[in-house]
DSSP file (Angstrom, degrees, kcal/mol; ACC not computed):
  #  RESIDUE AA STRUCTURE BP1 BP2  ACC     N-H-->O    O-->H-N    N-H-->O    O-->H-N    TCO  KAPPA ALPHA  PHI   PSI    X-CA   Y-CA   Z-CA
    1    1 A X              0   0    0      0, 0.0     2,-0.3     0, 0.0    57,-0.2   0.000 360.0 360.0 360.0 139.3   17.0   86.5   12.2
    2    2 A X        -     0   0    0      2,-0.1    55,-0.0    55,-0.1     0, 0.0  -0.949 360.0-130.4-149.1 158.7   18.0   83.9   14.7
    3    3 A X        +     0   0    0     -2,-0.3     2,-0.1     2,-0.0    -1,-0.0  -0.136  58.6 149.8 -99.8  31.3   18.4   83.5   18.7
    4    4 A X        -     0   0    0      1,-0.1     2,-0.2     3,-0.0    -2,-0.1  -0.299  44.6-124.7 -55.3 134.0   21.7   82.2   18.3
    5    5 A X        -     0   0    0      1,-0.1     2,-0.1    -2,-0.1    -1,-0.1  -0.632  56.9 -55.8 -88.5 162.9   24.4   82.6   20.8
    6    6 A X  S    S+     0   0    0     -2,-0.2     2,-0.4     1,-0.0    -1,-0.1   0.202  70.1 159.4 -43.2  84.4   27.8   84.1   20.1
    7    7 A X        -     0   0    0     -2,-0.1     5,-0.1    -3,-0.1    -3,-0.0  -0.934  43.1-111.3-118.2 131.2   29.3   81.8   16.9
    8    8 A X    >   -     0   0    0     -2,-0.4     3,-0.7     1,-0.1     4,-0.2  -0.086  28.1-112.8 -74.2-176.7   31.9   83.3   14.9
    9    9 A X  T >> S+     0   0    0      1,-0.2     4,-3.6     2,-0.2     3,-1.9   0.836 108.9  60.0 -44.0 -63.0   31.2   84.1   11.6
   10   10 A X  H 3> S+     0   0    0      1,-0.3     4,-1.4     2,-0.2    -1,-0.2   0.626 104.5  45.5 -24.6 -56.9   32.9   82.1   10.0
   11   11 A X  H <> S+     0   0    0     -3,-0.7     4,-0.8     2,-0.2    -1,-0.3   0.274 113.3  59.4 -96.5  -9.0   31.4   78.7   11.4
   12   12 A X  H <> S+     0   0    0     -3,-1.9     4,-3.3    -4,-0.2    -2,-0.2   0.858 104.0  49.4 -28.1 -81.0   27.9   80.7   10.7
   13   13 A X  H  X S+     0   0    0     -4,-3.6     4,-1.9     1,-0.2    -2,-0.2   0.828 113.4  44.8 -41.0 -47.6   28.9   80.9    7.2
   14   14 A X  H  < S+     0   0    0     -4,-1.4    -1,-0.2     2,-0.2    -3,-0.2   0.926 110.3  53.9 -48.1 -59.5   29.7   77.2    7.0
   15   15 A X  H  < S+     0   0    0     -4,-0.8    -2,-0.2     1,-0.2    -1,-0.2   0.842 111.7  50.4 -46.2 -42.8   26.6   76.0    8.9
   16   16 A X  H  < S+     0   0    0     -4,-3.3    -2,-0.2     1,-0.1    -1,-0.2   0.878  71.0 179.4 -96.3 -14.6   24.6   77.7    6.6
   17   17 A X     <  +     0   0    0     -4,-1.9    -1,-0.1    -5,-0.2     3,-0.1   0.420  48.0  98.9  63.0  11.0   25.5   77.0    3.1
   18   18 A X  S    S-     0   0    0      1,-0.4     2,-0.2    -5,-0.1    -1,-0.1  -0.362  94.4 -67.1-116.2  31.9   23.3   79.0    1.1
   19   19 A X  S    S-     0   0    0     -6,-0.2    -1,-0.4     2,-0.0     2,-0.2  -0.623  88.5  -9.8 101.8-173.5   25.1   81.8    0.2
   20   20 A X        -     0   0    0     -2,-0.2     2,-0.2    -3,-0.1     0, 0.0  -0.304  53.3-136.2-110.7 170.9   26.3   84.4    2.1
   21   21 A X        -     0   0    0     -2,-0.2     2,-0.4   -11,-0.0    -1,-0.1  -0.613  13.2-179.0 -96.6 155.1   25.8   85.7    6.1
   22   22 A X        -     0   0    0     -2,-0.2     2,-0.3   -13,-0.0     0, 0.0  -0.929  15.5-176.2-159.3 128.2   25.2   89.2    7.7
   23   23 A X        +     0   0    0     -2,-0.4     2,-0.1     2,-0.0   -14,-0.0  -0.965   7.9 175.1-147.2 143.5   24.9   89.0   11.4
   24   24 A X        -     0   0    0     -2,-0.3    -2,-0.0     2,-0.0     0, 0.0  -0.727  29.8-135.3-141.1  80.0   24.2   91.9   13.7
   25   25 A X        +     0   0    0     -2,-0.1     2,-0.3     1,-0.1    -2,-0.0  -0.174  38.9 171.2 -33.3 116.8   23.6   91.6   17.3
   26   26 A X        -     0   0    0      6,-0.0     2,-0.4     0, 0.0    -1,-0.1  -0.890  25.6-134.5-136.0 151.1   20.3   94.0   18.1
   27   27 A X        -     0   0    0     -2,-0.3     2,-0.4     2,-0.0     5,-0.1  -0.873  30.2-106.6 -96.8 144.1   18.1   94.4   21.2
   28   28 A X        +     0   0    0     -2,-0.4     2,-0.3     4,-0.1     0, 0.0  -0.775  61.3 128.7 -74.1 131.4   14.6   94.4   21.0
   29   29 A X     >  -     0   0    0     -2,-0.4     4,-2.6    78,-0.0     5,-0.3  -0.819  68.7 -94.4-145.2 166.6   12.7   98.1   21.5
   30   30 A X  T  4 S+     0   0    0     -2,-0.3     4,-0.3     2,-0.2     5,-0.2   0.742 121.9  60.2 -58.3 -28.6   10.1   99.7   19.2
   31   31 A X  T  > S+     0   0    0      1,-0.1     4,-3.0     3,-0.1    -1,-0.2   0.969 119.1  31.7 -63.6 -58.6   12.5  101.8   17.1
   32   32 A X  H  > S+     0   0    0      2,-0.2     4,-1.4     1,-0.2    -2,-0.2   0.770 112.5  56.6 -61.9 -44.6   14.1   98.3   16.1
   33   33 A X  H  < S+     0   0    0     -4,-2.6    -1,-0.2     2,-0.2    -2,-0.1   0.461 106.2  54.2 -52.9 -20.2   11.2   96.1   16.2
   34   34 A X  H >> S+     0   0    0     -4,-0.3     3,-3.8    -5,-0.3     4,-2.9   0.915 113.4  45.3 -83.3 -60.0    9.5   98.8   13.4
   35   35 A X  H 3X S+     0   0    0     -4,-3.0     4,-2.2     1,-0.3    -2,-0.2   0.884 110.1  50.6 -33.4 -65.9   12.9   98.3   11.0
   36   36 A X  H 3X S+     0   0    0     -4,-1.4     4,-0.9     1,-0.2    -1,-0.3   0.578 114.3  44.4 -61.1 -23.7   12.9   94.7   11.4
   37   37 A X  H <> S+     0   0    0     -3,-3.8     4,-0.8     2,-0.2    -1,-0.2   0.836 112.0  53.1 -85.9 -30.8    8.8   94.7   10.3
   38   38 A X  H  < S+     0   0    0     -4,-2.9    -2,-0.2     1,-0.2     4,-0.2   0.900 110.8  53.3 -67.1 -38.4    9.5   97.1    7.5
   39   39 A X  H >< S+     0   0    0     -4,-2.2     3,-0.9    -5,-0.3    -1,-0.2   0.829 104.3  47.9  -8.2 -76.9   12.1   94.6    6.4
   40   40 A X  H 3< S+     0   0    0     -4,-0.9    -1,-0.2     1,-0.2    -2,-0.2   0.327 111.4  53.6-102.9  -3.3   10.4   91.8    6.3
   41   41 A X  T ><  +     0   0    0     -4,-0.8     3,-1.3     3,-0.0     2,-0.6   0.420  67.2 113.0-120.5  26.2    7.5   93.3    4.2
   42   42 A X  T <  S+     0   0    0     -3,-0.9    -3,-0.0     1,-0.3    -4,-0.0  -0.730  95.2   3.8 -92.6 131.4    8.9   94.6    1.8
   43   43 A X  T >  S+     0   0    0     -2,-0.6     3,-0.8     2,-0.0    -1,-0.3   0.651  90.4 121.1  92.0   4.0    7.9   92.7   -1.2
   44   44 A X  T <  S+     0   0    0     -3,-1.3    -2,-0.1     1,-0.3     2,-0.1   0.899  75.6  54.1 -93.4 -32.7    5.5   90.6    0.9
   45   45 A X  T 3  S+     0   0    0     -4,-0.4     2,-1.2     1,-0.1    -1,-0.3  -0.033  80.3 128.0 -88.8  20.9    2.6   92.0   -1.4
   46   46 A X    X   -     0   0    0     -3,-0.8     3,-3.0     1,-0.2     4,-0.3  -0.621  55.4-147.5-103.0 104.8    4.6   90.8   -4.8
   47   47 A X  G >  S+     0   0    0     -2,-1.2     3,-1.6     1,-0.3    -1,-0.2   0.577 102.3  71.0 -48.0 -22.6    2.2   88.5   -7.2
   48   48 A X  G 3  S+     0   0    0      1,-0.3    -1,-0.3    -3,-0.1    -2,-0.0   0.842 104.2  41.1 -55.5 -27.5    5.4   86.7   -8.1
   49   49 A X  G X  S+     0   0    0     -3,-3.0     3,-1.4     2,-0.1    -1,-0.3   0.632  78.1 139.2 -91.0   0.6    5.0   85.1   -4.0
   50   50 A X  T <  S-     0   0    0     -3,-1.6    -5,-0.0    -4,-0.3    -6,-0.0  -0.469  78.0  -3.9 -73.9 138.4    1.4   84.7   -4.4
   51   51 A X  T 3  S+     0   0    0      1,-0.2     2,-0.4    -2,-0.0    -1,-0.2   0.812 106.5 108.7  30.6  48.8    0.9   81.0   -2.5
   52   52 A X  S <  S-     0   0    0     -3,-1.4    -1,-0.2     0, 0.0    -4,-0.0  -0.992  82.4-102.8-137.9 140.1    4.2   80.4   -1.8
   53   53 A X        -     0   0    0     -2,-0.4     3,-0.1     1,-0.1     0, 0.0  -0.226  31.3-168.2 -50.9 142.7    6.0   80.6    2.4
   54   54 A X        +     0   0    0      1,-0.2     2,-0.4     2,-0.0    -1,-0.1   0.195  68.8  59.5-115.6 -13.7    8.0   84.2    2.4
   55   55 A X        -     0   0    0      2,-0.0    -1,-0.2     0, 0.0     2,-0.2  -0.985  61.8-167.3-137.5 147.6    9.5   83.0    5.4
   56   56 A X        -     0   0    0     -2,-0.4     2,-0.3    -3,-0.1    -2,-0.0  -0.509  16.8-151.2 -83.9 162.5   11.4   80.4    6.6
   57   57 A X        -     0   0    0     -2,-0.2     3,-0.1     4,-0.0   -55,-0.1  -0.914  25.7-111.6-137.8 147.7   11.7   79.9   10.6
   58   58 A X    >   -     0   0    0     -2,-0.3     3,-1.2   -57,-0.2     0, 0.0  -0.475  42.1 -90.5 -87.5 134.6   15.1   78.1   12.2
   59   59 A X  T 3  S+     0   0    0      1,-0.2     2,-0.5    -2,-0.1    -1,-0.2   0.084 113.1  33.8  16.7 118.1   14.9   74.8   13.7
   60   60 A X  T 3  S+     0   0    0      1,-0.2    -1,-0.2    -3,-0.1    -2,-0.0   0.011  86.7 120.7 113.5 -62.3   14.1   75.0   17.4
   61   61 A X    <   -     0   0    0     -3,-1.2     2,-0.4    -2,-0.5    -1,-0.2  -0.090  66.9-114.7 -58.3 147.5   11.8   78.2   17.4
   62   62 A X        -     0   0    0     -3,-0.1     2,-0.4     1,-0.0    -1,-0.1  -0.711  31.9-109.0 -94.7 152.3    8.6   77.9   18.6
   63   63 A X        -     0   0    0     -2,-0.4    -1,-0.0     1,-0.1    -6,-0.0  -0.494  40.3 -95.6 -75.9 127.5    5.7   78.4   16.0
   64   64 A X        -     0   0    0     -2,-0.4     2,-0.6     1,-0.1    -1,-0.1   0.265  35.5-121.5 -13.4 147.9    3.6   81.4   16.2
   65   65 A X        -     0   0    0     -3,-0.1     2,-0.5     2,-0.0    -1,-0.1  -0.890  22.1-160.2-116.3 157.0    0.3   81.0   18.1
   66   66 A X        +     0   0    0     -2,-0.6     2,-0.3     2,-0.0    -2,-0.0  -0.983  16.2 179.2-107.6  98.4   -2.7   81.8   16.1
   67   67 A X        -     0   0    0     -2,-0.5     2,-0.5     2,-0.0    51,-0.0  -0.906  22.4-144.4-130.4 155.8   -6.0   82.7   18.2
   68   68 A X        -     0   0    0     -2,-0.3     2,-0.4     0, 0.0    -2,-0.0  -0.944  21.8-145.7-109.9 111.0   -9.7   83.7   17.5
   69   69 A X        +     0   0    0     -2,-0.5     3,-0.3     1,-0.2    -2,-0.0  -0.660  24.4 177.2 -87.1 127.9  -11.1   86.0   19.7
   70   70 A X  S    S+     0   0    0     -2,-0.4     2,-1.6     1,-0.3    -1,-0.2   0.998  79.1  50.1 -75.6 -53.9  -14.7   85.9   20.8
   71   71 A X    >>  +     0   0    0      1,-0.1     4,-1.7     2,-0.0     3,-0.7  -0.557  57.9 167.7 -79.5  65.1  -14.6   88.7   23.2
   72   72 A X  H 3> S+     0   0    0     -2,-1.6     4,-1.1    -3,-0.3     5,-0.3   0.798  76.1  54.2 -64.1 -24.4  -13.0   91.7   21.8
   73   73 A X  H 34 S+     0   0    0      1,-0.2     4,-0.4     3,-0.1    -1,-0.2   0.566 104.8  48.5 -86.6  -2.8  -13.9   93.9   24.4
   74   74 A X  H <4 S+     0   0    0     -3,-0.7    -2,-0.2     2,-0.1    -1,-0.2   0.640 120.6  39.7-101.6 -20.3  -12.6   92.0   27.4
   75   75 A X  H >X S+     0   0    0     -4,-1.7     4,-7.9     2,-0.2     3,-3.5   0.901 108.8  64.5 -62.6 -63.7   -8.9   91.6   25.4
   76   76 A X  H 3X S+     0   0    0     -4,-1.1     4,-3.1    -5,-0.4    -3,-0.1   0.948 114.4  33.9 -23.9 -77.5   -9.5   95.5   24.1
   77   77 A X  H 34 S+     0   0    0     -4,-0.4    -1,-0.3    -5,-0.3    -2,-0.2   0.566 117.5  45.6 -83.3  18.9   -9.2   96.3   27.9
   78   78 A X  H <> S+     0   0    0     -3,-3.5     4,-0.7     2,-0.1    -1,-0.2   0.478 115.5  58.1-104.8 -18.9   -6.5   93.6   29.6
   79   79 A X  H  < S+     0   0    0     -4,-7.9     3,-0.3     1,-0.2    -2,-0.2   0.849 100.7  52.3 -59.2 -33.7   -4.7   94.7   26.4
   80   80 A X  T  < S+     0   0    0     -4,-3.1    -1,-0.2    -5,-0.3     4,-0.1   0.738  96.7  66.4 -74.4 -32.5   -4.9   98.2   27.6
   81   81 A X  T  4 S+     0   0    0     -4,-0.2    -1,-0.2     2,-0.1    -2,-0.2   0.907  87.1 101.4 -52.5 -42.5   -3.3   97.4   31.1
   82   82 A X  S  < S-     0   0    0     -4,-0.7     2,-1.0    -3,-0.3    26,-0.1   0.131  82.5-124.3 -86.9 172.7   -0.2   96.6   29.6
   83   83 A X        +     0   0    0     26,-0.2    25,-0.9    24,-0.1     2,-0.3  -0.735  58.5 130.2 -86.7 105.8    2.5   98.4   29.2
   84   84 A X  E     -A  107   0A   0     -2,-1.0     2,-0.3    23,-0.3    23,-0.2  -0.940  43.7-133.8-162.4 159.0    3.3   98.5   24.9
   85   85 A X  E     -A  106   0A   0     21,-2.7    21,-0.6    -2,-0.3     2,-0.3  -0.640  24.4-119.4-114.7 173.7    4.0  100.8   22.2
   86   86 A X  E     +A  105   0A   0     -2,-0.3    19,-0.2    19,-0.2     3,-0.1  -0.792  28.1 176.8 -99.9 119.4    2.2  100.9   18.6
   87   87 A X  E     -     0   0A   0     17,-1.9     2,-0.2     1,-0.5    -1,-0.2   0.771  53.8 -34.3-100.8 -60.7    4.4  100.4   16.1
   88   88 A X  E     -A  104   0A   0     16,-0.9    16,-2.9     2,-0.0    -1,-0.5  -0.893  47.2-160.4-147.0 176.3    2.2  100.4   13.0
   89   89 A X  E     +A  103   0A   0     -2,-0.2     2,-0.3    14,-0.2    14,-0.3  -0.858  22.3 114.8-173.0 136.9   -1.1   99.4   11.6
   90   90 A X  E     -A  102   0A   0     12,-2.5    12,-2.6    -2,-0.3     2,-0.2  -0.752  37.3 -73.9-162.0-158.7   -3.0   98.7    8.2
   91   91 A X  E     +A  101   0A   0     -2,-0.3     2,-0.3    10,-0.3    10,-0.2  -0.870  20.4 169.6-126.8 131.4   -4.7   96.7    5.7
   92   92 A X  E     -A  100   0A   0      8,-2.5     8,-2.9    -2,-0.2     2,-0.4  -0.997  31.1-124.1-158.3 162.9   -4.5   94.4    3.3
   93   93 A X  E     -A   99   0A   0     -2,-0.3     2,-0.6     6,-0.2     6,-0.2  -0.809  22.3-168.2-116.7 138.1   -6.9   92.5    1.4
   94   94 A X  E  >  -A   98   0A   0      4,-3.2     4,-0.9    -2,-0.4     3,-0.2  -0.887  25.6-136.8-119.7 155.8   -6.8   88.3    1.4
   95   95 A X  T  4 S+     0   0    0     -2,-0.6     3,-0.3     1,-0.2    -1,-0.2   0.808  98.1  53.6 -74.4 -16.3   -8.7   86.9   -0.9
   96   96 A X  T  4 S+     0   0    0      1,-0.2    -1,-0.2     2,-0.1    -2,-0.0   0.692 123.3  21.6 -90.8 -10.9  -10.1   84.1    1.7
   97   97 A X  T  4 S-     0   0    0      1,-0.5    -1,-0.2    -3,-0.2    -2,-0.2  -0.216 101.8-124.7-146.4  48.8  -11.4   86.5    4.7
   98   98 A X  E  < S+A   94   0A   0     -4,-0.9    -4,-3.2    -3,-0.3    -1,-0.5   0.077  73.1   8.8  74.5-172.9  -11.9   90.0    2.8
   99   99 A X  E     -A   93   0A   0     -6,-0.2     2,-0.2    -4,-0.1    -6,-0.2  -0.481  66.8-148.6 -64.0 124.1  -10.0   93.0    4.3
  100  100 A X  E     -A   92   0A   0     -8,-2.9    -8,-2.5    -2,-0.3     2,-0.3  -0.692  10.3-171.4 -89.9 133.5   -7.5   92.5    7.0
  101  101 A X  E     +A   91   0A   0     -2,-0.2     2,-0.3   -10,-0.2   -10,-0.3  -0.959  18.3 171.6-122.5 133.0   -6.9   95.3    9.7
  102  102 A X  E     -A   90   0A   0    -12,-2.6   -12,-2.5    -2,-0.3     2,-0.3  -0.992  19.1-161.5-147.1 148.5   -3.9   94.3   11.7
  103  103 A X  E     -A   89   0A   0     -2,-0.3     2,-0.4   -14,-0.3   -14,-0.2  -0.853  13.3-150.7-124.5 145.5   -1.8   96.7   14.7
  104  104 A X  E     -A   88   0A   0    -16,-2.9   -17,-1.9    -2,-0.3   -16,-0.9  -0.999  22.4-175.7-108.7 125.4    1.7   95.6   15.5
  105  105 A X  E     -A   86   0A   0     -2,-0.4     2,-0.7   -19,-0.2   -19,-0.2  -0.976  24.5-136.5-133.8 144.4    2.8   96.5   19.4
  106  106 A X  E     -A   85   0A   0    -21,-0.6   -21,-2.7    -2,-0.3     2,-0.4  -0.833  25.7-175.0 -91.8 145.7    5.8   96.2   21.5
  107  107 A X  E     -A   84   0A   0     -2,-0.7     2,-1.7   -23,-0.2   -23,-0.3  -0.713  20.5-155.8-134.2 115.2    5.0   95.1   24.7
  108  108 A X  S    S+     0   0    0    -25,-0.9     2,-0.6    -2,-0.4     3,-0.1   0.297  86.7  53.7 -77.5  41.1    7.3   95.0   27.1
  109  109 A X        +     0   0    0     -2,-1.7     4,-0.4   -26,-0.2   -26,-0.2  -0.771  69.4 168.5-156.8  87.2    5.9   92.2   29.6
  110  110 A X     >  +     0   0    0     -2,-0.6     4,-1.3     2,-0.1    -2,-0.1   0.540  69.0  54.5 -94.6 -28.9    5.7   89.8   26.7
  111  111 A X  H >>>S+     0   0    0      2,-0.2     4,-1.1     1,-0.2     5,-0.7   0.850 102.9  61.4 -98.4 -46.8    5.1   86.6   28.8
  112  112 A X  H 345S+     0   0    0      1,-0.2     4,-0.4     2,-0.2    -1,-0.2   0.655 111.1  39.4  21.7 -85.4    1.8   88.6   30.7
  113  113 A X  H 3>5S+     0   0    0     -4,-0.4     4,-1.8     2,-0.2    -1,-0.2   0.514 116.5  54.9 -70.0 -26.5    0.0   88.9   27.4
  114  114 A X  H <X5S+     0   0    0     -4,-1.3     4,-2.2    -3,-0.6    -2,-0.2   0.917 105.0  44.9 -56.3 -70.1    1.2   85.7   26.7
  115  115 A X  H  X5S+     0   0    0     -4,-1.1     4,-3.1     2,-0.2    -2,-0.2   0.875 112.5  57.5 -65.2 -26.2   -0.1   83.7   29.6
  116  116 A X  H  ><S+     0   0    0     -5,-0.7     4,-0.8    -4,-0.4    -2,-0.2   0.944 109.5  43.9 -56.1 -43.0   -3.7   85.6   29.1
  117  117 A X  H  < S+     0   0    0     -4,-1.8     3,-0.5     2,-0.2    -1,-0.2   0.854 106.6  52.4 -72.8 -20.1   -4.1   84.5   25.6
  118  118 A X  H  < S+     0   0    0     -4,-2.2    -1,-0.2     1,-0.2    -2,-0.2   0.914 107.6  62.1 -82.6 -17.6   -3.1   81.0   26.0
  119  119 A X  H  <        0   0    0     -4,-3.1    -1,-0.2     1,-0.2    -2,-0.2   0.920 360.0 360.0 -36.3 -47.6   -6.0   81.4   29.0
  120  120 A X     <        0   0    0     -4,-0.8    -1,-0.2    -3,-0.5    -2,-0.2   0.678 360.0 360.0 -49.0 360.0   -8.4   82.2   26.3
């Protein structure tokens, strides 16, 4: 998945050199955003991958931001102002911090939530 603008295929295929390309222009919504997680985790739990990246990220992108939050109940409810759908939520267990609970949401006023955590 890339934020690439409109390059034909062709010159895709070239750049990337690793075999072959599938490109599909998509919009972001919840319907789409759910595929695209189910996607990318299938297999994510397979001891063959255990300590090794499952993902790559393109050049360019900015890195994920990572935060610890002290104050769950004051997130809990600026979280709740927004406007966002639930896409899923589970568990998984890591062996360095125990059982993991984690919720995936769209939300659409992405930079919002954005500027509030990088407040934290």
């Amino acid at each position: 998945m890339c934020n690439l603008i409109e390059i034909p295929l062709h010159d895709l295929q070239t750049l990337w050199g690793y075999g072959w390309v599938n490109r599909k222009i998509i919009h972001s919504d919840p319907t789409t955003n759910k595929k695209i997680i189910y996607y990318l985790n299938k297999g994510i739990m397979d001891e063959r991958l255990a300590g090794k990246k499952k993902y790559l990220r393109s050049f360019g992108l900015m890195k994920p931001i990572s935060i610890m939050i002290d104050d769950l109940e004051e997130f809990y409810q600026h979280f709740a102002t927004l406007n966002m759908e639930k896409i899923e939520s589970g568990s998984y267990h890591s062996n360095l911090y125990g059982e993991i609970q984690y919720q995936n949401y769209y939300v659409e006023n992405e930079k919002e939530l954005l500027d509030y955590v990088q407040g934290l």
